[in-house]
N, C-alpha and C positions, 0 to 999 in steps of 0.2 A: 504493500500500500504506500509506504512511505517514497520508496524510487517511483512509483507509479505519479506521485502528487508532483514531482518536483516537473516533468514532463507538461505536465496540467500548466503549473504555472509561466512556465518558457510559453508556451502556446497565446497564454494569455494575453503576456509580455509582447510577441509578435505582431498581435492582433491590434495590439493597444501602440505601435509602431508601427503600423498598417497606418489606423485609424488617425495616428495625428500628421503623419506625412498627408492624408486625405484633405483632412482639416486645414494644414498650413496652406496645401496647394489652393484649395476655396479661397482663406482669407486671401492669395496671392489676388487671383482672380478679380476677389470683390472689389479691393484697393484697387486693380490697374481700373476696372470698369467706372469706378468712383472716380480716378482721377482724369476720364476719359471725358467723364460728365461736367466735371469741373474747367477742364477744358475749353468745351463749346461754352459752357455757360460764361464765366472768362471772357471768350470772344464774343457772346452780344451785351455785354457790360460795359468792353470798349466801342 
């Protein structure tokens, strides 16, 4: 049981390594689109 748990937890670890490369890439996303938006907006301001 006990070697069995530690497998369990590496797995988890992975996934939760998966999950925020996932995560980082979104917020990369959000920010380029935001400043995408900021942008245009920018240009009917001048």
């Amino acid at each position: 049981m006990v070697a069995g748990s530690g497998s369990v937890i590496t797995k988890l670890t992975d996934e939760q390594a998966d999950y925020t490369k996932m995560y980082q890439t979104q917020v990369r996303l959000n920010l380029r689109v935001i400043n995408i938006n900021l942008d245009k907006h920018n240009k009917y301001i001048v």
